[in-house]
C-alpha positions in Angstrom: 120.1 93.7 112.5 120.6 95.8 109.6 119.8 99.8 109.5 119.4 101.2 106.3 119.1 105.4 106.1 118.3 107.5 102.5 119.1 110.8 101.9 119.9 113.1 99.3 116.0 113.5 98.5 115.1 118.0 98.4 113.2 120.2 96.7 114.1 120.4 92.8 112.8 121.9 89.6 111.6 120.1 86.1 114.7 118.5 84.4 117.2 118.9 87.0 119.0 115.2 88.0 119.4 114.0 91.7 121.3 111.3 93.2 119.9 109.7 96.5 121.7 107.5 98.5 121.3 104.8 100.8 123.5 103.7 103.6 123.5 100.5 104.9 125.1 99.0 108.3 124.9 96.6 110.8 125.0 93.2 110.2 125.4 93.5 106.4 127.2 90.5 105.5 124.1 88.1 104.6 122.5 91.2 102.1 122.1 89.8 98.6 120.5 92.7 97.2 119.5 96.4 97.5 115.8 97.6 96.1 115.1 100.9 95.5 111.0 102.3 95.8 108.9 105.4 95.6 105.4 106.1 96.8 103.6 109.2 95.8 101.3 110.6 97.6 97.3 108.5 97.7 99.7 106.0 95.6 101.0 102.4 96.8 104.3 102.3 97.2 106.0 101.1 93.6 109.2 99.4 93.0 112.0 101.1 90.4 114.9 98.7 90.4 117.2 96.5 92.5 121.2 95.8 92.3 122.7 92.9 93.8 126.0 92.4 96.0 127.8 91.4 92.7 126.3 94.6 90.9 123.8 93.0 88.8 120.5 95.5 88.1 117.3 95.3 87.6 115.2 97.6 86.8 110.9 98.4 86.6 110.6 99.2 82.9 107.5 100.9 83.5 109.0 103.1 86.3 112.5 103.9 84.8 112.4 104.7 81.3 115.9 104.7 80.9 116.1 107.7 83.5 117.2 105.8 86.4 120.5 104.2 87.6 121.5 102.2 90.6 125.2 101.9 91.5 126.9 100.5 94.3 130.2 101.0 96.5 130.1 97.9 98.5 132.9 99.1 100.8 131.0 102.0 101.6 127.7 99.6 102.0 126.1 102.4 100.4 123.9 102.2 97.1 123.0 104.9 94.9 120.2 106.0 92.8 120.2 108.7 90.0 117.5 110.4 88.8 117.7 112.4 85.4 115.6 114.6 83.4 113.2 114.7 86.2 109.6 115.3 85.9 106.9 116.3 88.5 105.4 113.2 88.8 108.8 111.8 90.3 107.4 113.8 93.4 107.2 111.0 96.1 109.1 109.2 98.9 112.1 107.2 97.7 112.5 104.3 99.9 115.6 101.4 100.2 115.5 98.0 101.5 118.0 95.6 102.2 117.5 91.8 101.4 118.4 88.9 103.7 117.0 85.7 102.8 113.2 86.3 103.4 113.5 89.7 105.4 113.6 93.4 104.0 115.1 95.9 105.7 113.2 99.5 105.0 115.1 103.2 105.3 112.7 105.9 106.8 112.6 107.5 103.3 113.5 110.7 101.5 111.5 113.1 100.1 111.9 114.5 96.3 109.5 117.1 95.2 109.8 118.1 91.7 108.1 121.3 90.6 107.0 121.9 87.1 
């Protein structure tokens, strides 16, 4: 089993930055990759970008905009995302999930509100 908890997510203002992160434990030695998401409210949940165990990201184009960064500290198990220049409609649930093979392991969420 793997357990996966974000944090980091408060109550900000327009153009601050934030960094969440998301711990990751338990039976971590089989994950290949870390996703990071965010769902808004009356929105699906959308996907921003992913970093694998060797550090290699991907990101949504469409979601980023060049605003976004996911690091890593694999001997912490814990993966990072920053948030820059942030705008109210960044205002959502940010979610991670651990890969195994087929399975996804999801965090409970953290919540970023971002007020204009």
């Amino acid at each position: 089993q793997v357990q996966v908890v974000e944090s980091g997510g408060k109550f900000v203002q327009a153009g601050d930055s934030l960094r969440l992160s998301c711990i990751i434990s338990g039976s971590t030695a089989g994950i290949t990759a870390t996703g990071w998401f965010r769902q808004a409210p009356g929105k699906e949940r959308e996907f921003l970008g992913r970093i694998t165990w060797s550090r290699v990201q991907t990101y949504s184009a469409d979601a980023v905009k060049g605003r976004f960064t996911i690091s890593s500290d694999n001997a912490k198990n814990t993966v990072n995302l920053q948030i820059n220049s942030l705008k109210p409609e960044d205002t959502a649930v940010y979610y991670c999930n651990a890969a195994v093979g087929t399975l996804r392991y999801w965090g409970q969420g953290t919540q970023v509100t971002v007020s204009s």
